[in-house]
TORDO-232193 format. One record per residue (C-alpha): x, y, z. Coordinates in pm, whole numbers. Each point is the difference from the previous one (the first is absolute). Layout:
<sites>
x,y,z
X,Y,Z
...
</sites>
This chain:
<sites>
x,y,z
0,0,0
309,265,10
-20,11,-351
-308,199,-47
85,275,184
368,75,-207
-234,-88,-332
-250,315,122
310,233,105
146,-48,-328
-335,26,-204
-15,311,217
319,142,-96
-51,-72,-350
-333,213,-22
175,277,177
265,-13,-238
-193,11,-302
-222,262,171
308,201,33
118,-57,-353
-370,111,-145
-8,302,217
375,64,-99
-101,-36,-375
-309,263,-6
184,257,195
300,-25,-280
-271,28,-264
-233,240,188
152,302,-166
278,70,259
249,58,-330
112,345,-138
-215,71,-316
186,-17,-351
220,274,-58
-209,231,-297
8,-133,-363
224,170,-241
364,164,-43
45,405,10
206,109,-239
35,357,-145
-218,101,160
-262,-248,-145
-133,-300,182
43,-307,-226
-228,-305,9
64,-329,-190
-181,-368,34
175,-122,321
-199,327,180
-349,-142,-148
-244,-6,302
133,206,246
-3,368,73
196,287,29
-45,386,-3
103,311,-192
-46,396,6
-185,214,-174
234,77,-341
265,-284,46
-28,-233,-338
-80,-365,74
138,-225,-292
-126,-345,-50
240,-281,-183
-174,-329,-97
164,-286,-193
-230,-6,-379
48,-192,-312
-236,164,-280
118,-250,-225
-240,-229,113
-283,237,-6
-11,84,385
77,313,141
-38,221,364
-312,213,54
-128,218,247
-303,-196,142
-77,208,270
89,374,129
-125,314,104
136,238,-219
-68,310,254
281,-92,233
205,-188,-283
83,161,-343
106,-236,-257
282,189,-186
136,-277,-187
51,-334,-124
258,-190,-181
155,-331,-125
350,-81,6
130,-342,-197
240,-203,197
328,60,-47
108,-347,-155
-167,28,-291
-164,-372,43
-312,-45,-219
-260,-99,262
206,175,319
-209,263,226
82,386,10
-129,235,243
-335,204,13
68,315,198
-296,237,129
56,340,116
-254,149,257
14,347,170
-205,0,386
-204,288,-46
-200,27,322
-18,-210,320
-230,-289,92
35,-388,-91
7,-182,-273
-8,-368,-123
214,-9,-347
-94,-279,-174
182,-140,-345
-136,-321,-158
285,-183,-243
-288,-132,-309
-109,55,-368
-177,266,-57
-231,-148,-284
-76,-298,181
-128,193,304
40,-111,367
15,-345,-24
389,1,-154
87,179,337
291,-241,95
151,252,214
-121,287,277
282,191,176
-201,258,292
174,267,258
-184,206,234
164,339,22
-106,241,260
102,359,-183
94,261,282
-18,378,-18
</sites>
């Protein structure tokens, strides 16, 4: 009969163990961890976005240019749009394609969008990587930052 009472103390240490190891594990996930630092690079005075910032956040000021780099390959018919914006705090001043440097039928350039913050407030900006004459459903891509524009 001295076994039982060694089989309950360890059965109780167990539980308390993984009791510990539970409560260990949703206080490391809870949210105790720094947030990520804000997406994007300054530089020049400009605060530059590319793909490995796509859904985070960040913010600007009033004037500064944000400039927005995405990997495209026209060749194959797809391209980078604006899919979503609000063009009172964010003024579109440009857009352009640069082939890739290599010169390899089939490689990817670079599509490059300019903005200009115009006034503060928040704002989703939303591209979608698809062909345009085939509507929506080619979307293969979606690359979204939230930007809170300053004054």
């Amino acid at each position: 009969m001295p076994a039982m009472p060694k089989f309950r103390s360890f059965t109780a240490r167990l539980i308390a163990l993984t009791l510990a190891a539970l409560l260990a594990t949703a206080c490391a996930t809870k949210g105790d961890s720094p947030p990520p630092p804000p997406a994007g690079v300054r530089e020049d005075g400009s605060l530059i976005l590319t793909r490995a910032d796509n859904n985070r956040s960040t913010e600007l000021r009033v004037g500064e240019r944000l400039i927005v780099r995405l990997p495209e390959n026209p060749t194959t018919g797809y391209t980078w749009a604006i899919d979503e914006t609000d063009s009172r705090l964010l003024a579109l001043d440009s857009t352009d394609y640069v082939p890739p440097e290599t010169g390899s039928i089939g490689a990817r350039g670079q599509r490059t969008f300019v903005f200009t913050a115009r006034q503060s407030g928040e704002v989703a900006l939303k591209f979608k990587y698809w062909r345009f004459w085939e509507g929506d459903a080619s979307v293969t891509e979606r690359f979204v930052v939230n930007l809170r524009v300053l004054p």
